[in-house]
C-alpha positions, 0 to 999 in steps of 0.5 A: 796149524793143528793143536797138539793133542792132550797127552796126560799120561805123565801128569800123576808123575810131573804133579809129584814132581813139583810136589816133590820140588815145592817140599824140597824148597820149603825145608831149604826156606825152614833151614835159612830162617834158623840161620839168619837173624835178619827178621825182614828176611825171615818174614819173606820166607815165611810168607813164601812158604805160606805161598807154596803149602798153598800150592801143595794143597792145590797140586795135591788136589789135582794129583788126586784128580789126575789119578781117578781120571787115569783110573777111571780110564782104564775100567 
């Protein structure tokens, strides 16, 4: 069985994607947490929105990643 070769050229744009999708959903959580007065669910939203700006942070660093490769390929 032959490995599928490493196709990149969409990478910047899926990266944005998500990145896109992670901001979408942690605005959603902020938009529960001012309409419920269940504390124990606003802690859970809270701690998943600590979870995702943490992974914007990492996704903004490979889409930062992925961007100089690409131009750094086509110098």
């Amino acid at each position: 069985m032959k490995a599928n070769p490493d196709n990149r050229k969409d990478n910047v744009e899926r990266i944005q994607r998500n990145i896109n999708m992670t901001i979408r959903n942690m605005e959603l959580a902020d938009e529960m947490m001012g309409k419920t007065d269940n504390p124990k669910t606003k802690e859970e939203l809270r701690a998943k929105n600590e979870k995702r700006e943490q992974a914007l942070k990492g996704m903004r660093g490979e889409i930062k990643d992925e961007a100089d490769a690409k131009e750094n390929k086509n110098l």
